[in-house]
C-alpha positions in Angstrom: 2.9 18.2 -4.7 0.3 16.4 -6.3 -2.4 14.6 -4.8 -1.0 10.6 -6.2 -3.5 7.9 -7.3 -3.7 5.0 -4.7 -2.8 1.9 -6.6 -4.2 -0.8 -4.3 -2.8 -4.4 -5.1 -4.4 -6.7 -2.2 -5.8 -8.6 -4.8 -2.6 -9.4 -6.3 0.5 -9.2 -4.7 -1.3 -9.1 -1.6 -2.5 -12.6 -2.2 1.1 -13.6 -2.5 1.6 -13.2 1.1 2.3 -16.6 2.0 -0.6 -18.9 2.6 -3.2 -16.3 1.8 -5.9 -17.4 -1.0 -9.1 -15.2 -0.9 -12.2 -16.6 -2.6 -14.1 -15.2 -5.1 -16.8 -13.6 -2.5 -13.8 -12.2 -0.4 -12.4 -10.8 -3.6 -15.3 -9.1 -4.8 -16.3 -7.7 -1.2 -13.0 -6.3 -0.7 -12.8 -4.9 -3.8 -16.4 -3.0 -3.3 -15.4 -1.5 -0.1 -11.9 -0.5 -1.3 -14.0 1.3 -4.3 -16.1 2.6 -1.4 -13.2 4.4 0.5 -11.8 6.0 -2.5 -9.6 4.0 -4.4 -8.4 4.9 -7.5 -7.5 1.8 -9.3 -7.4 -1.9 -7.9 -4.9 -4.2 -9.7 -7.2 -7.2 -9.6 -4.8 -10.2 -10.3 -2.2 -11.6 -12.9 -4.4 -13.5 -15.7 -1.8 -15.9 -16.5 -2.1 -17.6 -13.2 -5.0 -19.9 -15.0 -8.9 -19.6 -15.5 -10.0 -19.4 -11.5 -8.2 -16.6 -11.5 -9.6 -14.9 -15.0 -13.0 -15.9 -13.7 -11.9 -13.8 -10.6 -11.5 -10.9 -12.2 -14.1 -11.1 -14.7 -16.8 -10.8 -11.6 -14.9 -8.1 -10.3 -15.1 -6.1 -13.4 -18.7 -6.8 -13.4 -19.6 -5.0 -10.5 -19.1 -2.2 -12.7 -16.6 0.1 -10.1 -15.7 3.7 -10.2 -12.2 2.4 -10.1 -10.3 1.4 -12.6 -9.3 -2.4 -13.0 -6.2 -3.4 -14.0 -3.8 -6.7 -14.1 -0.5 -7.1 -13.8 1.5 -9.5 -16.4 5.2 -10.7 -17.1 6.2 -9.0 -20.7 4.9 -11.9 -22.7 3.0 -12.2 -25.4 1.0 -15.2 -24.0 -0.1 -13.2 -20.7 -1.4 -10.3 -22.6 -4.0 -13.4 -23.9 -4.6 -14.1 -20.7 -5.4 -10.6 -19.7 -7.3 -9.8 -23.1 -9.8 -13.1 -21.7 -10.9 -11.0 -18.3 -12.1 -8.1 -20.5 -9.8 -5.4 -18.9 -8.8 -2.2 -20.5 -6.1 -1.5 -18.4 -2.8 -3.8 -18.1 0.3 -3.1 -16.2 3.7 -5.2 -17.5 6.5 -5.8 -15.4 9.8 -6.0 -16.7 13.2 -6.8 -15.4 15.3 -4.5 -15.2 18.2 -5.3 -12.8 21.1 -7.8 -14.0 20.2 -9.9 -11.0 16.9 -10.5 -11.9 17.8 -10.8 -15.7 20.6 -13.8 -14.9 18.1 -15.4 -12.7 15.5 -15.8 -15.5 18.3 -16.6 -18.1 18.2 -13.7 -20.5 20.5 -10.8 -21.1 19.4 -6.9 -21.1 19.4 -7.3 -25.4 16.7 -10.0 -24.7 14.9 -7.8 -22.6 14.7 -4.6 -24.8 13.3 -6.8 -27.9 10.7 -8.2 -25.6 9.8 -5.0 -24.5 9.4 -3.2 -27.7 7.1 -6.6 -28.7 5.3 -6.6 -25.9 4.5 -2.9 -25.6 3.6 -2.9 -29.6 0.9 -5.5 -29.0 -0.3 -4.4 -25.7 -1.1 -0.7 -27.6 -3.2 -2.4 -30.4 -5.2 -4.1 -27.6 -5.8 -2.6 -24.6 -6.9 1.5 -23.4 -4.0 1.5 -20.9 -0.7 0.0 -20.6 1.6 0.8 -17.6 5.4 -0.6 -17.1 6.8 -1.7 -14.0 10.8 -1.3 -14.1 11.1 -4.3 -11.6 14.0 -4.5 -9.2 14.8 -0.3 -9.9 17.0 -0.4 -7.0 19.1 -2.3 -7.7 19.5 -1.1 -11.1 21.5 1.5 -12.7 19.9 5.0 -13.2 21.6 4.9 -16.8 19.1 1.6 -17.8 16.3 3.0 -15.9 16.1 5.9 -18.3 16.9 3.8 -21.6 13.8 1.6 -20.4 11.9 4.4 -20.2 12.8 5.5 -23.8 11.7 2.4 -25.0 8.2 2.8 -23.2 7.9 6.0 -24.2 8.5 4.8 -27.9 6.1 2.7 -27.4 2.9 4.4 -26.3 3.2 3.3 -22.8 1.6 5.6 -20.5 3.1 4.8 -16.6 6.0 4.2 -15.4 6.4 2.1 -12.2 9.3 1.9 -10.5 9.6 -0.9 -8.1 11.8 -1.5 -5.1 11.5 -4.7 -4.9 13.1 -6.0 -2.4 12.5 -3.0 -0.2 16.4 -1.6 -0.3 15.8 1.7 -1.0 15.8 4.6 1.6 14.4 8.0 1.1 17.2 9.6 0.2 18.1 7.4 -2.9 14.4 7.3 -3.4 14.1 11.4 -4.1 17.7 11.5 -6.2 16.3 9.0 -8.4 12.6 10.1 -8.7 13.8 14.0 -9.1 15.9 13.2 -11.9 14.2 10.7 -14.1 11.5 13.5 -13.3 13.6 15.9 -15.3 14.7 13.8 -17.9 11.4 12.5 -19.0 9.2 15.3 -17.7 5.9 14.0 -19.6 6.1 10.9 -18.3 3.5 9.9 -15.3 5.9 8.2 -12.3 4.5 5.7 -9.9 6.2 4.1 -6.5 5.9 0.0 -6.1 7.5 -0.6 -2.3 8.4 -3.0 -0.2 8.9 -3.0 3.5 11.8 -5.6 4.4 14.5 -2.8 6.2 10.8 -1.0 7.6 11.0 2.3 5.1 8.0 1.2 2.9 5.8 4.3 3.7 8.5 6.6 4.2 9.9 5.7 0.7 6.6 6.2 -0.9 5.9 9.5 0.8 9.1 10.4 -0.5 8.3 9.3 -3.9 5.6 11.5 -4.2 7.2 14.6 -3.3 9.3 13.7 -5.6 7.2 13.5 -8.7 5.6 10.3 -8.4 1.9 10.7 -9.1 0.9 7.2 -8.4 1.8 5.0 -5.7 1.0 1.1 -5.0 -0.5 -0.1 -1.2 -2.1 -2.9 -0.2 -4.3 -3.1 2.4 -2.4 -3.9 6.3 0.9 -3.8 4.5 0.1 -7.2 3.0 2.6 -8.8 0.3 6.0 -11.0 -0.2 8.4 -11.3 3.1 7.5 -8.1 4.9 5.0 -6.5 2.6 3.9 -3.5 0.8 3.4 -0.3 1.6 0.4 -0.1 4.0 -2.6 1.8 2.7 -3.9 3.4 6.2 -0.3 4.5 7.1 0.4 6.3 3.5 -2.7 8.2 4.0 -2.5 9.4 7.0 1.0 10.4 6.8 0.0 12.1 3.4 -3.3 13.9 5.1 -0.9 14.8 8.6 2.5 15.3 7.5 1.6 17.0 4.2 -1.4 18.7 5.0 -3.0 16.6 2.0 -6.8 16.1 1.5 -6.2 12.4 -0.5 -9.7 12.0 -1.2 -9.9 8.6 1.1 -12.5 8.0 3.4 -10.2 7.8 6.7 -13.1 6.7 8.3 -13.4 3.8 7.5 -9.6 2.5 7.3 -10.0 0.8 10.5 -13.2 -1.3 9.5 -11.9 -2.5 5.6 -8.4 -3.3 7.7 -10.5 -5.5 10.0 -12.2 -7.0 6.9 -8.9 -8.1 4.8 -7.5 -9.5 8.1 -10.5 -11.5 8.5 -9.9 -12.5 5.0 -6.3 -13.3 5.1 -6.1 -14.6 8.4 -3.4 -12.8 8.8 -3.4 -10.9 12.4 -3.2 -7.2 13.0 -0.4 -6.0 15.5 -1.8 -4.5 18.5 0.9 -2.2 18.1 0.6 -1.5 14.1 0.0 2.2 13.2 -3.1 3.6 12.4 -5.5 0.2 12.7 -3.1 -1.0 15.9 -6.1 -1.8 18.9 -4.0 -0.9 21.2 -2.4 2.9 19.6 -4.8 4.5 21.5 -4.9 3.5 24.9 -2.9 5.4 27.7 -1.3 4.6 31.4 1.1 7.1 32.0 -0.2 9.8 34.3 1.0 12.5 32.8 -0.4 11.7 29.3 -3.9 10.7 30.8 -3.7 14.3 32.5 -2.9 16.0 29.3 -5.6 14.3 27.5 -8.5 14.6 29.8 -8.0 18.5 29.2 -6.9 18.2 24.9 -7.7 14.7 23.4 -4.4 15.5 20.5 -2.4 16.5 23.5 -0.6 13.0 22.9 -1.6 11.9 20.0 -1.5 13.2 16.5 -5.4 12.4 15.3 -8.4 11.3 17.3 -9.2 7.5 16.8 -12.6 8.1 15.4 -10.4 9.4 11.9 -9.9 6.5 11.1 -12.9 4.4 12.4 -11.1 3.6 16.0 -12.7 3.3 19.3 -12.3 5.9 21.9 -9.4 6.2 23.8 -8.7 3.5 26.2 -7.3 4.4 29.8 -5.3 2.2 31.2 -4.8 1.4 35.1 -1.4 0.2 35.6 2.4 1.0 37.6 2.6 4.4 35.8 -1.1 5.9 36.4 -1.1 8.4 38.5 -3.1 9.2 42.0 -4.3 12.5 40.3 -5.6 10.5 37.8 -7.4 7.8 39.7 -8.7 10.4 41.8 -10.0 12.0 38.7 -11.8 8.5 37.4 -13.2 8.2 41.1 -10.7 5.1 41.4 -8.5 4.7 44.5 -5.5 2.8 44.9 -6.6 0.5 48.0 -8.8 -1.3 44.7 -5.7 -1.9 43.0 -2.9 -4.1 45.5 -1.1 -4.8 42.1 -0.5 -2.1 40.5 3.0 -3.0 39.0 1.1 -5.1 37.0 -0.1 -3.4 33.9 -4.1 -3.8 32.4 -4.7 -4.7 36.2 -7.9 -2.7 35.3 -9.1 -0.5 32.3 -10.8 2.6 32.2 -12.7 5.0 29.4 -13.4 8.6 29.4 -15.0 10.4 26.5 
């Protein structure tokens, strides 16, 4: 399995998270610090959206980043412009491929092979790098998956980008389509767009990748439309733990740039969530706290400081033990309510 290219899309369909609008400082910070941790490319917004948003992405390309900027358009002539305006060499175009997506916007499948062949022809002649995005690929048939990708392939585009848009797929489905369009057009690069509305995000993109797919789209905390997009800290470490995979991100610092785009979104972090959750490594059952004290991974799969956590967090509560107080030098006489969980918090090293 190849080690995939992080596609990181805060910028853009991150900021489509309802009610989040970063500013032009936020955009640019997060940007430098997602370059920072390893990022391969950063899709920096969609140009048509009007000249704030150019100007955006203009200062972003200024800073001159080891990662590649791109922006993400509809397959029209008029946002290629727009794109062509912020200086980028890199554009990804989304089409639509389901029928549902294609009677929603009034225009038939015919429509939508013309456009693409147009589009594609123009984007070549002007920009370095031109991906496709098969938009709404699971609800589509295999069959037009593969005669969309003829049509790219014709064209001189150089990704392909299947997206899940409304986060339907499962794993299974994921690997029998990925395997086979694999096979059938062998040459050309795959990459995984998810969404997270039944909760399979990452496991659908891990999938993806073992599967073929050599890039893979995340956005920072999961952020995106109704439930999100695949969550950058999650993917990794399930690609570093589960498949033994040196990504090439600095882990270290997952915690601190999650901290930094919630900040920016105002958009809370679940105490619970995995990976940047503040609360994932704390511990009140006895027998967990006992395991630990001896072998910090006893009960839990990496140590916090991995990913730029705290230390472990004990917690005095109904299921800590007296071995265990004993062992912190607490007693139970100093706790009358113990049922009540956090009554008192402990650390160890």
């Amino acid at each position: 399995m190849n080690k995939p290219h992080f596609i990181d899309s805060t910028l853009r369909d991150g900021e489509q998270t309802p009610g989040v609008c970063f500013s032009r400082k936020q955009k640019l910070d997060i940007a430098q610090r997602l370059d920072e941790i390893g990022i391969s490319e950063i899709e920096a917004g969609t140009p048509i959206m009007g000249e704030t948003v150019q100007k955006d992405i203009q200062s972003i390309m200024a800073l001159h980043l080891h990662a590649n900027i791109s922006v993400w358009c509809r397959a029209r002539i008029e946002d290629l412009h727009a794109a062509e305006k912020c200086g980028v060499k890199n554009v990804h175009i989304a089409l639509p491929a389901s029928d549902r997506l294609l009677s929603s916007m009034g225009v038939d499948f015919t429509w939508l092979c013309e456009q693409a062949t147009n589009v594609f022809t123009h984007a070549a002649s002007r920009f370095s790098y031109v991906s496709c995005g098969l938009m709404d690929a699971s609800r589509c048939s295999l069959d037009r998956l593969k005669v969309l990708i003829q049509y790219a392939e014709r064209s001189a585009v150089k990704r392909i980008r299947l997206a899940d848009t409304v986060g339907i797929w499962n794993p299974a489905q994921v690997r029998e389509v990925f395997l086979d369009i694999r096979k059938t057009h062998p040459l050309m690069p795959l990459g995984f767009h998810g969404h997270n509305d039944l909760g399979m995000a990452t496991a659908n993109a891990l999938t993806a990748i073992q599967s073929g797919a050599t890039y893979v789209d995340v956005t920072v905390n999961g952020l995106g439309d109704r439930a999100g997009n695949v969550p950058l800290a999650e993917l990794v470490m399930a690609l570093e733990l589960s498949e033994k995979m040196n990504t090439g991100i600095r882990t270290a610092f997952l915690a601190s740039l999650s901290h930094q785009v919630s900040a920016a979104s105002k958009v809370g972090i679940s105490p619970d969530k995995p990976v940047v959750g503040e609360r994932i490594f704390s511990h009140e059952s006895g027998i967990h706290v006992k395991a630990l004290l001896k072998d910090r991974t006893s009960f839990q799969p990496y140590l916090p400081e991995c990913v730029g956590q705290p230390s472990e967090r004990i917690v005095i509560g109904s299921h800590s033990s007296p071995s265990m107080l004993r062992h912190l030098q607490l007693y139970p006489q100093d706790f009358p309510t113990l049922q009540n969980p956090l009554t008192r918090r402990g650390t160890y090293a």
